[in-house]
PDB file of N, CA, C and O in Angstrom:
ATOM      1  N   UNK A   1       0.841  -1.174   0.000  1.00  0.00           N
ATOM      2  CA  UNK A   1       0.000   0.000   0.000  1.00  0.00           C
ATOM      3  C   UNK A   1       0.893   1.246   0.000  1.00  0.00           C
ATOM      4  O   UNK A   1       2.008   1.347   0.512  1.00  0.00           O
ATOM      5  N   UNK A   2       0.121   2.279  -0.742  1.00  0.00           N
ATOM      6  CA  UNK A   2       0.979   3.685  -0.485  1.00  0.00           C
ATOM      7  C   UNK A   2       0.310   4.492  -0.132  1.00  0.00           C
ATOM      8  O   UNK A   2      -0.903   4.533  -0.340  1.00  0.00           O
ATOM      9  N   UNK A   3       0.954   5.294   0.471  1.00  0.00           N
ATOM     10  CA  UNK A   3      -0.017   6.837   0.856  1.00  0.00           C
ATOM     11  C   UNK A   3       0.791   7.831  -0.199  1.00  0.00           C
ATOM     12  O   UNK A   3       1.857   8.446  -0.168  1.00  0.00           O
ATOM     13  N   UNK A   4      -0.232   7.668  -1.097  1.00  0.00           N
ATOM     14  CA  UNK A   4      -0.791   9.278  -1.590  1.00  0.00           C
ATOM     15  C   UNK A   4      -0.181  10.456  -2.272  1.00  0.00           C
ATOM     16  O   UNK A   4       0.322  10.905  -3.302  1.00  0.00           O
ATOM     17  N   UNK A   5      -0.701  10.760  -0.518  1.00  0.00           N
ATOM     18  CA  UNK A   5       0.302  12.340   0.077  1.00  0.00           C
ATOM     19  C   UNK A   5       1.659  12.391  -0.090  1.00  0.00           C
ATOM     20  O   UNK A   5       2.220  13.476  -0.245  1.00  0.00           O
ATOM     21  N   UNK A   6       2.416  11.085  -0.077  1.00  0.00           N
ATOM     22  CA  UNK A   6       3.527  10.735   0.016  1.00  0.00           C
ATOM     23  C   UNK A   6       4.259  11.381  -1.501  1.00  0.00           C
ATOM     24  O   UNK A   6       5.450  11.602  -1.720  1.00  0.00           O
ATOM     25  N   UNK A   7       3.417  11.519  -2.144  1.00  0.00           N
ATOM     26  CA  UNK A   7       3.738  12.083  -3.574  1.00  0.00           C
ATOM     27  C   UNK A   7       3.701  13.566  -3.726  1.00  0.00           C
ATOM     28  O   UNK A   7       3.477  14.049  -4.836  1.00  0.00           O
ATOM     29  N   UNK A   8       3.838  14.066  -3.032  1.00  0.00           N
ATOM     30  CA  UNK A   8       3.450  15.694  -2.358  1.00  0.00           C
ATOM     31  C   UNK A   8       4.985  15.892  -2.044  1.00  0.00           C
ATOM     32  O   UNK A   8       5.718  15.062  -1.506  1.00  0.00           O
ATOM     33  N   UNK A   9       5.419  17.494  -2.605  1.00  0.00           N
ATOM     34  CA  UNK A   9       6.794  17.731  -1.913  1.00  0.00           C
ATOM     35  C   UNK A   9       6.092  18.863  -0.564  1.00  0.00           C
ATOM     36  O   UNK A   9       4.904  19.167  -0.453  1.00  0.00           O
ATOM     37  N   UNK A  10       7.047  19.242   0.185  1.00  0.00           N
ATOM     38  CA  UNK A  10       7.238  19.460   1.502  1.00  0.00           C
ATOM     39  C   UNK A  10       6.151  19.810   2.341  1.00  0.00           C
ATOM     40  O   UNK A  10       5.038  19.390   2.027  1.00  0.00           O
ATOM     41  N   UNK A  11       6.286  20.525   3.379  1.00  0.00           N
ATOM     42  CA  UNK A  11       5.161  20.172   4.488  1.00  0.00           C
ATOM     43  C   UNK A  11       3.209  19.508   4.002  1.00  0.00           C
ATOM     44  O   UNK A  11       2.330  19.937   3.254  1.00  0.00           O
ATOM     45  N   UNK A  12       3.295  18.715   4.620  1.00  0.00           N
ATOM     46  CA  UNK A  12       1.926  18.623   4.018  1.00  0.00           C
ATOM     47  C   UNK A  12       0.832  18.780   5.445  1.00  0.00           C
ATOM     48  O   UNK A  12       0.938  18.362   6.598  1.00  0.00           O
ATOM     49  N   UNK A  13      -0.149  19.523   4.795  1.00  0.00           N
ATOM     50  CA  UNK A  13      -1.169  19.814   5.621  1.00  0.00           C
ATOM     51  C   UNK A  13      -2.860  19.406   5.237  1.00  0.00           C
ATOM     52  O   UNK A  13      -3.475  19.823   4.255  1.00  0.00           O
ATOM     53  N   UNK A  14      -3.415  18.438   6.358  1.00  0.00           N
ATOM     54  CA  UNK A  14      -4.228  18.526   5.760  1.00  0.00           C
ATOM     55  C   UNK A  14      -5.406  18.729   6.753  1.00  0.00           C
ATOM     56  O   UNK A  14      -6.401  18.011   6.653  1.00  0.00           O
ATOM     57  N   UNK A  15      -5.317  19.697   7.714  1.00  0.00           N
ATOM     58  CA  UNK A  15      -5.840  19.693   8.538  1.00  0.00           C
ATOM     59  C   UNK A  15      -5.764  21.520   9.392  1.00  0.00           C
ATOM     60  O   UNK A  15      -4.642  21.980   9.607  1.00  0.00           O
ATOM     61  N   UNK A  16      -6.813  22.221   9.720  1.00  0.00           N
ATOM     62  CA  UNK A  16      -6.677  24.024  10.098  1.00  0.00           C
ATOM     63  C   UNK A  16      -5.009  24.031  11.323  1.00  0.00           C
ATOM     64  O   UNK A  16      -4.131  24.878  11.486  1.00  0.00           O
ATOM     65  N   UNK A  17      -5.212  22.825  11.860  1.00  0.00           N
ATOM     66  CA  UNK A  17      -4.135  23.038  12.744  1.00  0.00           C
ATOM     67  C   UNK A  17      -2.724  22.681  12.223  1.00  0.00           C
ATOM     68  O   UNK A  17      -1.949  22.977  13.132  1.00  0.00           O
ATOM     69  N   UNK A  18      -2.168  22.273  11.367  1.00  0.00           N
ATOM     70  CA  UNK A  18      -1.334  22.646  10.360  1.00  0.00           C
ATOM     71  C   UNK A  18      -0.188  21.019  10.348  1.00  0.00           C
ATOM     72  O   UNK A  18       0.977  20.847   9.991  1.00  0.00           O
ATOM     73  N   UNK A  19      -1.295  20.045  10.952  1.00  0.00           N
ATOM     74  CA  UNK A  19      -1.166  18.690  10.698  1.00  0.00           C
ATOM     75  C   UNK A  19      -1.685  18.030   9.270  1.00  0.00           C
ATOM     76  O   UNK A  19      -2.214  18.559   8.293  1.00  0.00           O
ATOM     77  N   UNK A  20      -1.297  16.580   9.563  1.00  0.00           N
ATOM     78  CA  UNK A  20      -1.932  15.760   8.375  1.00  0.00           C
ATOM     79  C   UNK A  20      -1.890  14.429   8.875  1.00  0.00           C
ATOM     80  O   UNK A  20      -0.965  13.633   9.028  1.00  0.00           O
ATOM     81  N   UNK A  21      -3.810  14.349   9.219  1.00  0.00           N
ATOM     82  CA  UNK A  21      -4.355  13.641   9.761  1.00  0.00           C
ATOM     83  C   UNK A  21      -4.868  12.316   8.824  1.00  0.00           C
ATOM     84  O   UNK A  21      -4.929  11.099   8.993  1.00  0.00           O
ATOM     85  N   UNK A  22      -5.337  13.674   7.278  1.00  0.00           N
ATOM     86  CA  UNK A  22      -6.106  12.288   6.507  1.00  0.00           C
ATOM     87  C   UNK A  22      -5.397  11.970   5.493  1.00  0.00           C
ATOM     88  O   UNK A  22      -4.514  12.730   5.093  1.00  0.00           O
ATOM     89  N   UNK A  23      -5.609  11.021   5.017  1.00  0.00           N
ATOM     90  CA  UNK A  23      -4.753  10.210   4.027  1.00  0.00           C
ATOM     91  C   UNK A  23      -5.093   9.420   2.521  1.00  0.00           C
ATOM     92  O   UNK A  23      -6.270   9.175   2.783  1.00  0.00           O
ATOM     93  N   UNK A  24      -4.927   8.920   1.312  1.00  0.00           N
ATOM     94  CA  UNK A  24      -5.272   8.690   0.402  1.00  0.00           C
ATOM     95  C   UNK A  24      -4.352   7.072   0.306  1.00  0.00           C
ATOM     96  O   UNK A  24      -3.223   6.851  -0.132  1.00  0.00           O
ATOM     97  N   UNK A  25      -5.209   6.286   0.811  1.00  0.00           N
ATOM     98  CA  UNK A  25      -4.027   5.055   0.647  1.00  0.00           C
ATOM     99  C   UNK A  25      -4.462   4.124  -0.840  1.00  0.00           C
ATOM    100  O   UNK A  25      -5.598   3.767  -1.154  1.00  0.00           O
ATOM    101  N   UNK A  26      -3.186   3.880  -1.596  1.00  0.00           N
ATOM    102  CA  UNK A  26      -3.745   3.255  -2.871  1.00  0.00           C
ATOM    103  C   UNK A  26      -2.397   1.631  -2.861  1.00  0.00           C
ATOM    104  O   UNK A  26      -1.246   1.400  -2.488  1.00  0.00           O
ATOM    105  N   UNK A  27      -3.576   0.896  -3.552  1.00  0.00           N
ATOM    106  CA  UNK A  27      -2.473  -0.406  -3.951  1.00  0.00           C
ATOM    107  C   UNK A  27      -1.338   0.396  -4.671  1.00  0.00           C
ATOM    108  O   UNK A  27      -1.250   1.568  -5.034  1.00  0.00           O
ATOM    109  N   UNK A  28      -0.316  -0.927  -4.752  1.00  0.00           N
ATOM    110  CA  UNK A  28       0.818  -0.492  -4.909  1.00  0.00           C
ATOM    111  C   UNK A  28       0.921  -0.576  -6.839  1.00  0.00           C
ATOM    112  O   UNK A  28       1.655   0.115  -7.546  1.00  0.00           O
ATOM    113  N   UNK A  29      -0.139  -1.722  -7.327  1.00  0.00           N
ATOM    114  CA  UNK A  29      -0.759  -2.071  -8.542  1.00  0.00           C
ATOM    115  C   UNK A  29      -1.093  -0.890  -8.882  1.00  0.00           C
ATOM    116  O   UNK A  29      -0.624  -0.763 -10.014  1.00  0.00           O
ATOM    117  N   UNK A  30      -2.024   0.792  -8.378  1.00  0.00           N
ATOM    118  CA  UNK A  30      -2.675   1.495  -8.596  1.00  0.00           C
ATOM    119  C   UNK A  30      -1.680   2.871  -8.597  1.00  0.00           C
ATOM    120  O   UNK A  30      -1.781   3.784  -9.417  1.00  0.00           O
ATOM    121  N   UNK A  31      -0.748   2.811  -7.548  1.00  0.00           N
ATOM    122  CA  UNK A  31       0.177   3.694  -7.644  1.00  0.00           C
ATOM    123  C   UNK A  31       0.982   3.762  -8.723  1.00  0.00           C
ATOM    124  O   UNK A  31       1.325   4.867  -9.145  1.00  0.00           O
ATOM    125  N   UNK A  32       1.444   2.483  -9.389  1.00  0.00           N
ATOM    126  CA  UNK A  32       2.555   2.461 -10.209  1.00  0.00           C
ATOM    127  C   UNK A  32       2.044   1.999 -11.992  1.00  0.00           C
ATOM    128  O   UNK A  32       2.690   1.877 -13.033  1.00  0.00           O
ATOM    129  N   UNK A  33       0.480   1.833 -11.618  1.00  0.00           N
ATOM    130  CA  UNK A  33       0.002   2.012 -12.943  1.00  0.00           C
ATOM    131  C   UNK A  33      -0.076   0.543 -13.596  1.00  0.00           C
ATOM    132  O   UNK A  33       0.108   0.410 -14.805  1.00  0.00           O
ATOM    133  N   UNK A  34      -0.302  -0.351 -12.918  1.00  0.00           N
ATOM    134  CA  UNK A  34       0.008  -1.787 -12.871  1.00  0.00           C
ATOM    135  C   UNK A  34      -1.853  -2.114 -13.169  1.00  0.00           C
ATOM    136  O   UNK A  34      -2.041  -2.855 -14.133  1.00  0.00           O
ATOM    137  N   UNK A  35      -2.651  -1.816 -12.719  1.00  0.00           N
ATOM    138  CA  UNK A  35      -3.627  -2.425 -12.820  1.00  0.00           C
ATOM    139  C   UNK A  35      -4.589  -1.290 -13.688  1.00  0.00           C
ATOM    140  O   UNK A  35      -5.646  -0.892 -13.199  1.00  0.00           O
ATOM    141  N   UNK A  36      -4.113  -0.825 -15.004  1.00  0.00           N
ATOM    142  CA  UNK A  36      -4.813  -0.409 -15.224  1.00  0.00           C
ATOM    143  C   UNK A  36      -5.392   1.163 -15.731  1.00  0.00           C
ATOM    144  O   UNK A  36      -5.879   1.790 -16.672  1.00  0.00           O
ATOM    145  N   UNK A  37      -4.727   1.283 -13.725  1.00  0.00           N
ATOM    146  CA  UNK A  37      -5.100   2.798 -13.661  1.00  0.00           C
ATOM    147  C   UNK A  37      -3.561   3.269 -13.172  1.00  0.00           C
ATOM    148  O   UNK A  37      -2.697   2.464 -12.826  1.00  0.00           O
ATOM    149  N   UNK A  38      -3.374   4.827 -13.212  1.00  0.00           N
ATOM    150  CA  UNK A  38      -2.068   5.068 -12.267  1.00  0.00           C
ATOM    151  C   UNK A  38      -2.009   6.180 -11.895  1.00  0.00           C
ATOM    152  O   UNK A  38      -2.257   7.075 -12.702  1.00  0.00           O
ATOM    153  N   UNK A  39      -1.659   6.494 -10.534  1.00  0.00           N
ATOM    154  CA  UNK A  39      -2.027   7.828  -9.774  1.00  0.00           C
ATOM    155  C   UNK A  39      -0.914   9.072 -10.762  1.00  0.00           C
ATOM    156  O   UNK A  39       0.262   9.271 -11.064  1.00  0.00           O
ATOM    157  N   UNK A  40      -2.199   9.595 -10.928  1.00  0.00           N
ATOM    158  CA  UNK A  40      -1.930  11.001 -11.876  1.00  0.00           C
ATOM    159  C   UNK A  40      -1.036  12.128 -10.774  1.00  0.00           C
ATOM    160  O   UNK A  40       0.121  12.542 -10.839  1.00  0.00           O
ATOM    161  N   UNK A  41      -1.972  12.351  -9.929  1.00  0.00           N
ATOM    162  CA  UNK A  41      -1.721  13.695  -9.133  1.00  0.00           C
ATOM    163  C   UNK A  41      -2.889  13.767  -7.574  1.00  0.00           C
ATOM    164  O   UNK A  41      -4.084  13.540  -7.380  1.00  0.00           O
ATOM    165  N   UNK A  42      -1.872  14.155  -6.840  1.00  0.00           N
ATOM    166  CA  UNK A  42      -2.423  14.643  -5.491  1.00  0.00           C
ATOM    167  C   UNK A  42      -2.897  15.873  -5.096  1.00  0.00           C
ATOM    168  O   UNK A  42      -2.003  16.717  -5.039  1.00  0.00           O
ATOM    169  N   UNK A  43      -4.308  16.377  -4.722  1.00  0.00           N
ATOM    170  CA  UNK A  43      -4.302  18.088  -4.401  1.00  0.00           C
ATOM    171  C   UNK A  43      -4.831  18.096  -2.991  1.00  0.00           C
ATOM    172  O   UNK A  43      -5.840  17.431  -2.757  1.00  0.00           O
ATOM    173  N   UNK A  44      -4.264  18.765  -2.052  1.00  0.00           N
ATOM    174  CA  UNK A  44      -5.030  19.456  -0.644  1.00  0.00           C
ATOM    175  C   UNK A  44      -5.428  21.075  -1.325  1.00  0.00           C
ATOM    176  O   UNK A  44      -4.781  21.899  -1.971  1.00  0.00           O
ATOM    177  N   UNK A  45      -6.775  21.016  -0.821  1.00  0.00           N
ATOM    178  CA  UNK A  45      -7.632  22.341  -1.622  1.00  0.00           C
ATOM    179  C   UNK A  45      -7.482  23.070   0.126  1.00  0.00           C
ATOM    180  O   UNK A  45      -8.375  22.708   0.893  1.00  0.00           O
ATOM    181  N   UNK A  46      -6.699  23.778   0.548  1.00  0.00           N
ATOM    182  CA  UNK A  46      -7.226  24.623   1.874  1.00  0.00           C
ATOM    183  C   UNK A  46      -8.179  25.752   1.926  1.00  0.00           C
ATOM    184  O   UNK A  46      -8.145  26.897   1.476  1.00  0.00           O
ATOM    185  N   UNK A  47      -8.878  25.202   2.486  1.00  0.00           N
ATOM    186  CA  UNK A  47     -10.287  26.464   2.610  1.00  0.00           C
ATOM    187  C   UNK A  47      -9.649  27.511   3.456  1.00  0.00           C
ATOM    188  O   UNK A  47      -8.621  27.350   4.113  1.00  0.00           O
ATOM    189  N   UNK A  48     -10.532  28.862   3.357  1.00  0.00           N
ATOM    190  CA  UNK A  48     -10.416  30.067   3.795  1.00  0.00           C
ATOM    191  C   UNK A  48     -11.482  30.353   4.259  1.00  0.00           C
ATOM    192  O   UNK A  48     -11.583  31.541   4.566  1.00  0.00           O
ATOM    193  N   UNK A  49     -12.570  29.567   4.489  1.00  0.00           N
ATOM    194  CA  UNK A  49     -13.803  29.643   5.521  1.00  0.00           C
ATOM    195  C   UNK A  49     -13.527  30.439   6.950  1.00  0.00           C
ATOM    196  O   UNK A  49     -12.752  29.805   7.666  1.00  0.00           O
ATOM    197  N   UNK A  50     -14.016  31.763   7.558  1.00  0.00           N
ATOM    198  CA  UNK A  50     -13.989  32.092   8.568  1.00  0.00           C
ATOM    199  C   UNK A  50     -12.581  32.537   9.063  1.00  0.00           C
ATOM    200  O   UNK A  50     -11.616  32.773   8.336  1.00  0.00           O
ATOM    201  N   UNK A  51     -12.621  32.608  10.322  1.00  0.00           N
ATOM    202  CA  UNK A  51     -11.174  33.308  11.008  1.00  0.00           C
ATOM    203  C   UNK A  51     -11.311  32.797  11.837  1.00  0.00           C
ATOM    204  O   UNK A  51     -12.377  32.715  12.447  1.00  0.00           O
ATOM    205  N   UNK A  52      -9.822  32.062  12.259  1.00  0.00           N
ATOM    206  CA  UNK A  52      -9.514  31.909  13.600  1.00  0.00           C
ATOM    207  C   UNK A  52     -10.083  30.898  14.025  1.00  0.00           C
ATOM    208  O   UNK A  52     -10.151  30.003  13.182  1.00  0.00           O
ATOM    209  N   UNK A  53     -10.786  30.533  15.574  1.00  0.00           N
ATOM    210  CA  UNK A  53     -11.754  29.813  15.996  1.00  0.00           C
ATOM    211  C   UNK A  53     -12.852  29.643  14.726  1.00  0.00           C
ATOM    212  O   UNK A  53     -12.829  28.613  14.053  1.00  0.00           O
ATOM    213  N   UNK A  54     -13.786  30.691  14.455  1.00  0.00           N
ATOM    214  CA  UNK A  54     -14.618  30.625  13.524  1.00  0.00           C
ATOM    215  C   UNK A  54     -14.430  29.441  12.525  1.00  0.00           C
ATOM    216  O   UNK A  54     -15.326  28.699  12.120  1.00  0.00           O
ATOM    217  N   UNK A  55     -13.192  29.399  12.221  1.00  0.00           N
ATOM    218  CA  UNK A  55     -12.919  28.175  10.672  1.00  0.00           C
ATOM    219  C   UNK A  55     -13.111  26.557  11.112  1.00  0.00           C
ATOM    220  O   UNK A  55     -13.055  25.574  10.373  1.00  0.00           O
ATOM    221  N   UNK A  56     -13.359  26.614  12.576  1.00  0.00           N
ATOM    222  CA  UNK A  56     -14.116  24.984  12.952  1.00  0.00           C
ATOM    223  C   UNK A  56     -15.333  24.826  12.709  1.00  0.00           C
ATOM    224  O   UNK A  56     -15.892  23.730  12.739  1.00  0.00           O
ATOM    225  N   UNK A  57     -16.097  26.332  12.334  1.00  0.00           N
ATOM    226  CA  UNK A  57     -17.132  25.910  12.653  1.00  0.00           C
ATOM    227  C   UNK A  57     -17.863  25.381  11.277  1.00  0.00           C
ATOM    228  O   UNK A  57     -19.007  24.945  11.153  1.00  0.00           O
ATOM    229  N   UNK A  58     -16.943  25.539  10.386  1.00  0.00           N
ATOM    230  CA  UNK A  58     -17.157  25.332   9.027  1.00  0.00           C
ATOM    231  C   UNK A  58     -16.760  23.901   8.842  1.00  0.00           C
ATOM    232  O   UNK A  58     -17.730  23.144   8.877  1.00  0.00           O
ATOM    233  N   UNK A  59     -15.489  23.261   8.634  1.00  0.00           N
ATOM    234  CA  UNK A  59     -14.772  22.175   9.091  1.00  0.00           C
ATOM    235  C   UNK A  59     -13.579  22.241   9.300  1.00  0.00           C
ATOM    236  O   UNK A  59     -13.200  23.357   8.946  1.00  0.00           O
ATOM    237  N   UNK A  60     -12.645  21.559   9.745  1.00  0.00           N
ATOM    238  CA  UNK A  60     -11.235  21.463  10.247  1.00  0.00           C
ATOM    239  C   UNK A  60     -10.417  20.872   9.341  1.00  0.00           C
ATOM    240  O   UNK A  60      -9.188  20.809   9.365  1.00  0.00           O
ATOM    241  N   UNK A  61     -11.324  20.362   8.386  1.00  0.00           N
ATOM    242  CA  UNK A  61     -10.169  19.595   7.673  1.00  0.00           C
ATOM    243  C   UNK A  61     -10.329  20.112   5.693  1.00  0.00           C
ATOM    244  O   UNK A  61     -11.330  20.480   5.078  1.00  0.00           O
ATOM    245  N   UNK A  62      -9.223  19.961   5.321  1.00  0.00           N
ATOM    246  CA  UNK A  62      -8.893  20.333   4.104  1.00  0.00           C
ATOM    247  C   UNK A  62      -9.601  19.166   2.582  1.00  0.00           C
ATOM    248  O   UNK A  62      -9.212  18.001   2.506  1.00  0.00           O
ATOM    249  N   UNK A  63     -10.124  19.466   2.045  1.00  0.00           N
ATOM    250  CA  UNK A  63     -10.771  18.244   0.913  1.00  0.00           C
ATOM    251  C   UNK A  63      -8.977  18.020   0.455  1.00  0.00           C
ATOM    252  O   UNK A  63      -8.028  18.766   0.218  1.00  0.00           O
ATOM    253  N   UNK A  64      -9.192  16.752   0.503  1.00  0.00           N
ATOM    254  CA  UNK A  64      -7.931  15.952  -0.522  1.00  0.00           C
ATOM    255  C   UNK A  64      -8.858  14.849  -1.680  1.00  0.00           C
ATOM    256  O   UNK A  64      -9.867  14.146  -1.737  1.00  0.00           O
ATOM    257  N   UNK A  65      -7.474  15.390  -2.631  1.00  0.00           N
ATOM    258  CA  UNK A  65      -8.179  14.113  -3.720  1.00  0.00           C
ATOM    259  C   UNK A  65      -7.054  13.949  -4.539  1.00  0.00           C
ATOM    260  O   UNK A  65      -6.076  14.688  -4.653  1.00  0.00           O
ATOM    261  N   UNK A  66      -7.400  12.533  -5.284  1.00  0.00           N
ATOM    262  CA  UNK A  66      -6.142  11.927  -5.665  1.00  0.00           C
ATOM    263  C   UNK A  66      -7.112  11.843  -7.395  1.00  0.00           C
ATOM    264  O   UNK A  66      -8.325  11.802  -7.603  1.00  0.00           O
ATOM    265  N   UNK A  67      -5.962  11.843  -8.341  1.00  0.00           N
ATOM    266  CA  UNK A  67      -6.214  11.897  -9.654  1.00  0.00           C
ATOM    267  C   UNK A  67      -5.965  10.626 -10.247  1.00  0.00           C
ATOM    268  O   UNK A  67      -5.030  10.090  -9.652  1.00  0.00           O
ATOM    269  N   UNK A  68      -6.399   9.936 -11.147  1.00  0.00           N
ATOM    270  CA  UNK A  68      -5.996   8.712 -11.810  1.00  0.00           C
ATOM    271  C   UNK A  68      -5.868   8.536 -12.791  1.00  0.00           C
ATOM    272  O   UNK A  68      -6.894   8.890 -13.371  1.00  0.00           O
ATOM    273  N   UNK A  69      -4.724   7.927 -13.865  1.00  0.00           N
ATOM    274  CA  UNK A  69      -5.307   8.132 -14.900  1.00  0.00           C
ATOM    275  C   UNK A  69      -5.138   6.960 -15.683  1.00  0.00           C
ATOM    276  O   UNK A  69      -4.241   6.230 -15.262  1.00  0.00           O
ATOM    277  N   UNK A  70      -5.794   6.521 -16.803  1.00  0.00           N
ATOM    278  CA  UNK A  70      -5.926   5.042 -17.594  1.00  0.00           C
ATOM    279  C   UNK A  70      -4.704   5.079 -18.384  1.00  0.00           C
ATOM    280  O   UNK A  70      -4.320   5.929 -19.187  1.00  0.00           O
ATOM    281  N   UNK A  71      -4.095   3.839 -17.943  1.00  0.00           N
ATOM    282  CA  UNK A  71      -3.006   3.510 -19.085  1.00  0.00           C
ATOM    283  C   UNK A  71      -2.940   2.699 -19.926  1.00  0.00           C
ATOM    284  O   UNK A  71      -1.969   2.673 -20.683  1.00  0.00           O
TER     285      UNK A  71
END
């Protein structure tokens, strides 16, 4: 299995408190394009919802998504 994110250069955040909690785990078949499909690209989208405290009340965590593409 791989994570993802792991394909991301430096700090990665995926979370208001400036961690990275969530994760994108893919076969290793899926990462390297073996079955098919093969991971294109990784994005953390960080929202700008609110200030401060306020930005929990929206959510805490950042949308991630992973791209694929047919080979």
């Amino acid at each position: 299995m791989v994570d993802a994110l792991g394909t991301l250069p430096g700090k990665i955040r995926t979370h208001t408190d400036g961690k990275a909690y969530d994760r994108i785990i893919v076969s290793d078949a899926m990462a390297n394009g073996l079955s098919g499909l093969e991971l294109d690209s990784v994005q953390i989208r960080e929202h700008r919802h609110g200030k401060g405290e306020e930005r929990r009340l929206y959510t805490d965590h950042y949308p991630i998504m992973a791209v694929f593409k047919v080979r």
